[in-house]
N, C-alpha and C positions, 0 to 999 in steps of 0.2 A: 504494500500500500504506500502512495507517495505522500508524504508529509504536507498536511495543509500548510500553507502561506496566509498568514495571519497579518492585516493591515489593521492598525490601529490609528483610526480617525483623532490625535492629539494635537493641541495645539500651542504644543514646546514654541515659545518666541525665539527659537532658534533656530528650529526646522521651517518656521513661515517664512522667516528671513533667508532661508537656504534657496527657498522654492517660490519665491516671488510673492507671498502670499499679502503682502502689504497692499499691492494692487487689487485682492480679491476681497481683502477685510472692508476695507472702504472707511469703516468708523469703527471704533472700538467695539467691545463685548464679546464675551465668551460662551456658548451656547455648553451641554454637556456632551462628552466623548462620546463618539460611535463606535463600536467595535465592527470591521467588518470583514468577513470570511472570503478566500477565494477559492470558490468547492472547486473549480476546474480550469483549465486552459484548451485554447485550440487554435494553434500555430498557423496561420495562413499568409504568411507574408509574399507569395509572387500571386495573387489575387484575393486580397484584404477585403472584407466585408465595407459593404455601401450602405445596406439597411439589413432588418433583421426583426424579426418577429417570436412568438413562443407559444404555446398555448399549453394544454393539461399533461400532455407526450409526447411535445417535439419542441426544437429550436429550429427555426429557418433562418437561412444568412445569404443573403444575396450579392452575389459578387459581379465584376467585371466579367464582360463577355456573357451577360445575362444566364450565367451561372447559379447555381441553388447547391447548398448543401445542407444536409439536416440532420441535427444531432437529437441523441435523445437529452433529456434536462438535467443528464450526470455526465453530459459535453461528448457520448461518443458516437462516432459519425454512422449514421443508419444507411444513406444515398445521397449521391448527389447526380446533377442532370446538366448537362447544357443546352439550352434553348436558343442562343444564336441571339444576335444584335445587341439593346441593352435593356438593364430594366426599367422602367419608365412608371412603377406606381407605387403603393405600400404593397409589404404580402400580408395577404389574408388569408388565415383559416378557418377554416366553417364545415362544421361536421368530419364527416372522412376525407375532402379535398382541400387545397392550398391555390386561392385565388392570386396570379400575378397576373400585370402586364407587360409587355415589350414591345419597343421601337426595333422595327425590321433594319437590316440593312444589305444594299447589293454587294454582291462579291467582291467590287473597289473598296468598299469600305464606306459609301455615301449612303445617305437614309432615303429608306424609303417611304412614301406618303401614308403610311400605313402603321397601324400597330395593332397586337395581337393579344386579346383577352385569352387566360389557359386556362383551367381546372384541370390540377393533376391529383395522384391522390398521395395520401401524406405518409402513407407509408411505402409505396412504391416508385413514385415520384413519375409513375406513369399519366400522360394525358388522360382526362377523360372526355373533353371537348374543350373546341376554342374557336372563337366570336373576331371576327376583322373590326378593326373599328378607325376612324378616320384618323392621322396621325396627329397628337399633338404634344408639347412637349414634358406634360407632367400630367398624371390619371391619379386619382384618389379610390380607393372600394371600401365598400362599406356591407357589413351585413344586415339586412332587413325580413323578417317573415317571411324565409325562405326564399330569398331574392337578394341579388346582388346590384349596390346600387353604380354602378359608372360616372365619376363627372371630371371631365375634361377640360383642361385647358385652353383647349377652344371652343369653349360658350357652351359644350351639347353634355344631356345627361342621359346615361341609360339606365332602365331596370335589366335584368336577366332572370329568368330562373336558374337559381343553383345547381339542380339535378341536371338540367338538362343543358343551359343556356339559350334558350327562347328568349326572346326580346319579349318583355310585358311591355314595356311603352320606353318611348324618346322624345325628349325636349331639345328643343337648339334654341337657348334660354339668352344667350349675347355671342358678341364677336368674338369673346375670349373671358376666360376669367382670372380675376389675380387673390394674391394672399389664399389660406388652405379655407377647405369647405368646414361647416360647423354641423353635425349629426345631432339632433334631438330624438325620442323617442320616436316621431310620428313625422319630424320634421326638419328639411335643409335648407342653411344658409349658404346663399354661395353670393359674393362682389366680383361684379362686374369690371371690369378694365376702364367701361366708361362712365365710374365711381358710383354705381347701383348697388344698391343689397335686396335680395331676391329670397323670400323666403316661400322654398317647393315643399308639394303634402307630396312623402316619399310614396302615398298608398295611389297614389296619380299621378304624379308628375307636374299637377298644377299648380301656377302661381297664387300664390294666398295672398303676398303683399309686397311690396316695391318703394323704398325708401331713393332718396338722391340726396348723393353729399358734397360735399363743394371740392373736396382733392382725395388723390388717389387712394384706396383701401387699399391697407396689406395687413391687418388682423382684422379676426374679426371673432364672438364671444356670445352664445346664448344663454343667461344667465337665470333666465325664467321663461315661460310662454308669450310675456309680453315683453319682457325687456332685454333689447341687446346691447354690447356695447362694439366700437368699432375703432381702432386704431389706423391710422393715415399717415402718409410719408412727409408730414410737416410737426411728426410727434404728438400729436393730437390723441387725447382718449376720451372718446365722446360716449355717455349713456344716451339711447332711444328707447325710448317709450310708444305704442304701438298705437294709443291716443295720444292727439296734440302733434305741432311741428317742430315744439322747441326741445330740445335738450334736457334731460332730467338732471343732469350736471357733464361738464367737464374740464379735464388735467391736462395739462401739457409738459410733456416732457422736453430733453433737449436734442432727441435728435427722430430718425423715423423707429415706427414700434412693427418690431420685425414680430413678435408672437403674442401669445394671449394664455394663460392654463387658469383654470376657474378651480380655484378651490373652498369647499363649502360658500362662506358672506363673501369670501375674498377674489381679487381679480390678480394676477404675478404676470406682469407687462414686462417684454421684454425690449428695450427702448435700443437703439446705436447708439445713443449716447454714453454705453456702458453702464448704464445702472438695467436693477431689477428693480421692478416696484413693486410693492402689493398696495393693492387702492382698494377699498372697501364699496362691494358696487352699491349700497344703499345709498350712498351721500358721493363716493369719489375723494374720499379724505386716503391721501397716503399715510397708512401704518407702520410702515418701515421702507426703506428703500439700501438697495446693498450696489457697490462699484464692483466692476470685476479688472478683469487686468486689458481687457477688450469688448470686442461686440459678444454677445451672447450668442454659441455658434448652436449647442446641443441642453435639451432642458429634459428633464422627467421630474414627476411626483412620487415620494416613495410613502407610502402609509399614510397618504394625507399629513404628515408630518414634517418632512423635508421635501427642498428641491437639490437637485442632483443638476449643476450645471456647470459647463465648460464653453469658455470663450475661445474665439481664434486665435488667442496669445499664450493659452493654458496649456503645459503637457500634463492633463490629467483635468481633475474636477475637482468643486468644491462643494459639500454639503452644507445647506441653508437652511437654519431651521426657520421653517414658516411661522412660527408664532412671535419672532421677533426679528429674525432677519441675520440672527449671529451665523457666526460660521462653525458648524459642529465637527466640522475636520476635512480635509483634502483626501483624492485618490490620488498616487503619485506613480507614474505611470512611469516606465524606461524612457531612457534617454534616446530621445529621436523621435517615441512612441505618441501618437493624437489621437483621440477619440475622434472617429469618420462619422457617426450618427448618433440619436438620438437616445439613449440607454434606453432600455427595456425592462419594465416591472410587471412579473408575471408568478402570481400567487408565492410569494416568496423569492423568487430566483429574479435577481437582479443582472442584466444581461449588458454587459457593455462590449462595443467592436471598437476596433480599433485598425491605425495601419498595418497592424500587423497579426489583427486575429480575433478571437472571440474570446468572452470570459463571461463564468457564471458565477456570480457572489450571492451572496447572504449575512442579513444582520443578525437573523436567528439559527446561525448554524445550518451544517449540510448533510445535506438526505446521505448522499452519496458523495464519498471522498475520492473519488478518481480523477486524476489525469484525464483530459481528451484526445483522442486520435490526431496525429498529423494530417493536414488538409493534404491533399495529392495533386 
């Protein structure tokens, strides 16, 4: 058995000073130590993970050359596939298949006007269908009551059936959309490129309602049924309200608000200006706000209790406790080593990739202490 690797989230003023963390603290305070386990590794450094997904029996990892590999959730490798071009959406698992999409490309290596929905299955990594779909540069999926929802960077949304992929219906909703779509129970937000926010009833595809903002959207936040909030590339974080045309409050930061994560009353805006914020969406009153050492490149939620973020200037990540803003301890990553996507929090197993491979932590200890297979 190989010896865990034991990371202790401390924060010796002598180790932050080592590891730049002056830049991450931003203002004083001390949050309390994390302890954090590294149950496994999985080496991939000649095609490193881009995204990465997890669910109840597997770990997906998407690599270059729209590559898939997948481990079990004690990191060892079960298959992998090559699918050709790249990957172009989130993966999604739903039931016994693993929804991705890809950007085709010709044998030059140029794209083609094309990209391709799969359903393969998650433990064979075999197709079980797959759906053409107009090419655009980024696909969001989503699962819904047995249906997969599609929405596209260029303006258009699809439903699928899971089982099979039958088209249930299609919207071509604008010319493009920007900033990521927001999933409610029953219902999506997606902004428009020509600064619209569009909220679709996912059980139709119909338009329910149509706001217009004065500059561009690149967050955006459904916080209730009626109310959303939307952040804009002039740092803007405006509450709407679903009666009335004005503003139920808003914050301006100082630079554009590159993301949004709702946690319970609270909103954790991720601004270029290098701050985190948490804004309280009742009133819009900032609770804390934290510097990091850059823009905020990768963010997760862990237990409703921390965020787990790293900037474009971090090798590694800082834990942030949500209730005040301190910093409960660093991941310090090798040298040379950057977090490529957004950590992954899936019933316990904490999943961070990297340039150079995959890893599965835990703060409550691990199921299974093995080592993962070498990528090939």
């Amino acid at each position: 058995m190989h010896r865990l690797q034991i990371f202790h989230f401390s924060l010796i003023v002598t180790v932050l000073v080592i590891f730049g963390a002056p830049d991450i603290l931003g203002q004083a305070g001390i949050s309390e130590d994390v302890e954090m386990t590294r149950c496994w590794s999985f080496p991939s450094r000649e095609t490193p993970p881009l995204t990465a997904t997890a669910d109840s029996g597997h770990v997906f990892l998407g690599t270059a050359g729209a590559k898939l590999e997948t481990l079990s959730r004690s990191g060892r490798k079960m298959w992998s596939t090559e699918l050709g071009g790249s990957i172009s959406s989130n993966l999604l698992p739903v039931g016994s298949g693993l929804l991705v999409i890809t950007s085709a490309t010709e044998s030059n290596g140029t794209k083609k006007a094309e990209s391709v929905l799969r359903s393969l299955s998650k433990e064979t990594g075999v197709t079980s269908w797959t759906r053409n779909l107009a090419d655009a540069e980024r696909h969001f999926l989503h699962s819904y009551n047995g249906w997969i929802i599609a929405v596209s960077s260029n303006g258009t949304i699809h439903a699928f059936d899971s089982n099979s992929g039958g088209v249930v219906w299609k919207r071509e909703i604008a010319s493009g959309f920007a900033a990521q779509p927001v999933f409610s129970s029953d219902m999506l937000l997606v902004a428009s490129t020509s600064n619209q926010i569009f909220t679709i009833a996912l059980s139709s595809g119909e338009i329910e309602g149509m706001r217009k903002l004065p500059f561009p959207i690149t967050a955006i936040a459904a916080v209730s049924p009626s109310k959303v909030i939307v952040g804009d590339e002039r740092g803007n974080v405006t509450s709407l309200l679903n009666s009335g045309d004005k503003p139920s409050w808003r914050f301006k930061s100082g630079g554009q608000i590159s993301n949004f994560l709702a946690v319970e009353t609270n909103l954790l805006a991720a601004s270029h200006d290098n701050f985190v914020y948490s804004i309280a969406t009742r009133n819009g009153n900032v609770e804390w706000k934290r510097r990091l050492a850059g823009r905020v490149a990768y963010v997760a939620i862990l237990a409703d209790r921390y965020a787990i973020l790293s900037s474009v200037e971090d090798q590694g990540a800082a834990l942030i406790d949500l209730r005040n803003g301190r910093v409960g301890g660093q991941l310090i990553l090798e040298n040379g080593e950057t977090i490529t996507g957004d950590p992954v929090i899936s019933e316990g197993l904490i999943l961070v990739i990297t340039n150079r491979g995959a890893y599965g932590y835990s703060i409550s200890g691990c199921t299974e202490s093995k080592e993962g297979g070498t990528a090939k």
